[in-house]
N, C-alpha and C positions, 0 to 999 in steps of 0.2 A: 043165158048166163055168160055165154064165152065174149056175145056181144056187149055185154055190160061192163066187162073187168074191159075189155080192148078199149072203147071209149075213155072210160077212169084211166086208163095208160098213158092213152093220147094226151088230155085233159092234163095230165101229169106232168107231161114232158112237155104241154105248150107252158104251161107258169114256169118249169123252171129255166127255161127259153128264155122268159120276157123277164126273169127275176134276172138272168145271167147278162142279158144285155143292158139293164138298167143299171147293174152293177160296174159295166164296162164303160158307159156313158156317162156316168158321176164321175169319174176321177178323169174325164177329158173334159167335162166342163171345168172342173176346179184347177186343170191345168190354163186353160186357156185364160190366155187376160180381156179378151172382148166379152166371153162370160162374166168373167169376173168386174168387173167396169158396167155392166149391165144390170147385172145382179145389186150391184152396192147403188148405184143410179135409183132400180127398183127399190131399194130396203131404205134410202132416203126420202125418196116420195108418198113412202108408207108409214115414214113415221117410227122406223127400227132402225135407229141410230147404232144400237151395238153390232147387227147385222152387215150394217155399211162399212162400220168400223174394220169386222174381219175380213171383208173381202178385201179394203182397199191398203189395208196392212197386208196381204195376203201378194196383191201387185207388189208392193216394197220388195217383199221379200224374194220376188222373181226379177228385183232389179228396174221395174220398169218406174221411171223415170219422165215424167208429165206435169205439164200446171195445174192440167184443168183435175187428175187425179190428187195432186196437193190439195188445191182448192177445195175437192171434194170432201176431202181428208179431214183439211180443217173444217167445215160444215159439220161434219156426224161427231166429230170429237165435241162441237159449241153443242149440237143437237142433244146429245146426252146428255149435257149440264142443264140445258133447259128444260129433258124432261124428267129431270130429279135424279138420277142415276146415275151421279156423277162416280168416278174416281182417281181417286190422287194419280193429279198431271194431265188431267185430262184439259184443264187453259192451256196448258203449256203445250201441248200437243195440237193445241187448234191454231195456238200461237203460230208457232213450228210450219205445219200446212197452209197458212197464209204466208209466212215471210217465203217458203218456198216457190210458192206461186208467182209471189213479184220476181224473184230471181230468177227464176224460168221462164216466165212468160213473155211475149215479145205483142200482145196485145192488150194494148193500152185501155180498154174497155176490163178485162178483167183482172188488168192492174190496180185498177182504180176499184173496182170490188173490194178485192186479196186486201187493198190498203184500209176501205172501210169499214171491212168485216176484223181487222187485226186493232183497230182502234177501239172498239166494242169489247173484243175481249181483252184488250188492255185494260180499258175502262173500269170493265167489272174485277180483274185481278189490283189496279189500286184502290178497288171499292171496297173489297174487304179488307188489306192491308191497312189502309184509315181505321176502317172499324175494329183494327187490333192495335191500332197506336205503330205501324210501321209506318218508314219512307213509302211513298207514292209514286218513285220517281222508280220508271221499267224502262222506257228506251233514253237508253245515251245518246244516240245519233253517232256520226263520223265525224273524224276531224274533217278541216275545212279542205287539207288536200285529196283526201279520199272520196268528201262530196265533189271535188271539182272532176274528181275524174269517170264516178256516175253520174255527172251529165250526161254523157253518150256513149253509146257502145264502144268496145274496142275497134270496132271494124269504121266506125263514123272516124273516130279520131287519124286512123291511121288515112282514110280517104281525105281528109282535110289536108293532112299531114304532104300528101304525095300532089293534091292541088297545089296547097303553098310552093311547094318543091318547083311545080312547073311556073308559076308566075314567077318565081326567082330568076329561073334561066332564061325567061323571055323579055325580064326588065334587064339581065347585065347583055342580054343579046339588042333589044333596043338601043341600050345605051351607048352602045361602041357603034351602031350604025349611025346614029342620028349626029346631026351637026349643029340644028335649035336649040341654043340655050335652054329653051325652057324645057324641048323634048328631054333633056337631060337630065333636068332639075325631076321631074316627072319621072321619070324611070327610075331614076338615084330612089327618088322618096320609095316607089311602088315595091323596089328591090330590097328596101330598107325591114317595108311594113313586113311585106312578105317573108323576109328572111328570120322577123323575131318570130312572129304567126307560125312559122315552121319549126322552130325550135318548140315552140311551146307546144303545139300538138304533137311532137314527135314523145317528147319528153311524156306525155300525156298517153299518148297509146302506148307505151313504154311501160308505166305506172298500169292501167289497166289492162295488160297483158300477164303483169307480173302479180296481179289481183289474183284474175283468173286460175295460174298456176298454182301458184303456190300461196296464197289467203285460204286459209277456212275458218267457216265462221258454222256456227249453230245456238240453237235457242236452249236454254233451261230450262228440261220439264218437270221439274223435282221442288213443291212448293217449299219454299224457304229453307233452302239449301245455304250450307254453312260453309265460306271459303278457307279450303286449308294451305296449310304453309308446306313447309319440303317435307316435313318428318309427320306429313297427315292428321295434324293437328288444327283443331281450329283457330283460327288468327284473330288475336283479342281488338276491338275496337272499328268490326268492320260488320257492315250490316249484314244480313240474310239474303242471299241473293232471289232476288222476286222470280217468279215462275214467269214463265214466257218472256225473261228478258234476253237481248240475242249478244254474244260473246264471240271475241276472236279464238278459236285454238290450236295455241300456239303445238303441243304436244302430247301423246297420250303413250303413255307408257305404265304396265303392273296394274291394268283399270280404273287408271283416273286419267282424268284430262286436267292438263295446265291449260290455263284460259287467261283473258285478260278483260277485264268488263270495269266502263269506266273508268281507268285508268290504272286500277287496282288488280294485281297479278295474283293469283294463285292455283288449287286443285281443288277439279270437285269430282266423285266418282263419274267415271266415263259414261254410267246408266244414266246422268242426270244431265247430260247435255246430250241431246241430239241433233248432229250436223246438219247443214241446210244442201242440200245436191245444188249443183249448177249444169248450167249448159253445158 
């Protein structure tokens, strides 16, 4: 008998051992972000979109800051809509993790995904708005000086910027050694070209450093959210703002955000826009 209860003792003490350690080892996996990237990886390949969902909101919220976890993001967010389980915001949030991906990412492979996967769920968010009698129209684009200066990185431009600089100095340095008419005519010109080419990129990583700083921009995830004016009112004679379309903003003060989308200024509660991270 004495050997009976000692065993059951043992027995006793080894489960609440293995209960005490798995309890210890759960809350350092759900710390970790390699788990958790892991995890959500798995719960997308399985076809558990809302699983994916919290792990990779779950990174968010520990700050971390990736394309390929955008990417992913917007994936399980599209994933859920397609398999019936949608809910409000969920385009807008896939939207979101796509536009963030292009703005993160620095490879052109899964740029060009981030860009075909966000045209899809554009797609289907002016599918429905047709089919309710709304405008169709979700991305504005940039003006023409803002696209000229995502052309290229900040760091391409400034490199440009600092080549022109040196063809400058070496065509007025040419110039004053040579004694050939034409060497002069030649230097004159190459000093010339160089000299606007330098202005212009300078001016140019100028503009795209001052992007970077101080621009924010994020997508509306709040379907057919209504622009208000100063006093939180809705603003008569202006559309619904479509989900997943992306807006400058300019300020967020008392939980709203002033924005500016297609040309049109106002405030939409600050839960209905979420910012786009950058590098």
């Amino acid at each position: 008998m004495n050997r009976k209860l000692s065993f059951a003792a043992l027995l006793v003490c080894g489960v609440l051992a293995t209960t005490a350690r798995a309890d210890e080892d759960a809350p350092q996996e759900q710390m970790d972000p390699a788990a958790l990237f892991r995890g959500a990886q798995e719960a997308l390949l399985g076809d558990r979109p809302g699983e994916a969902i919290a792990k990779l909101e779950a990174l968010a919220d520990r700050g971390v800051v990736d394309a390929v976890v955008s990417f992913d993001r917007g994936l399980a967010y599209a994933a859920r809509v397609r398999a019936g389980a949608e809910q409000p915001g969920d385009l807008g949030r896939a939207a979101h993790g796509f536009e963030e991906t292009r703005e993160l990412t620095h490879d052109p492979t899964l740029a060009a995904d981030a860009t075909n996967a966000l045209t899809i769920v554009r797609s289907e968010i002016a599918r429905r708005r047709a089919r309710a009698g709304e405008s169709v129209e979700i991305e504005n684009g940039f003006s023409l000086g803002r696209s000229l200066v995502g052309l290229l990185p900040e760091n391409a431009w400034a490199v440009i910027a600092a080549v022109m600089a040196a063809l400058l100095s070496a065509a007025i340095l040419v110039r004053r050694r040579v004694t050939l008419p034409r060497a002069k005519v030649a230097a004159t010109t190459s000093g010339a070209i160089a000299g606007a080419l330098l202005v212009v990129t300078s001016v140019l990583a100028w503009a795209a450093r001052d992007v970077r700083l101080h621009t924010r921009e994020g997508v509306v995830i709040a379907p057919n959210a209504r622009l208000l004016d100063a006093r939180h009112l809705a603003i008569d004679g202006v559309a619904p703002v479509p989900e997943g379309a992306r807006a400058r903003i300019v300020e967020e003060t008392g939980g709203f955000s002033r924005i500016v989308l297609g040309g049109v200024e106002g405030y939409l509660p600050s839960s209905a826009v979420l910012p786009i991270a950058k590098r």
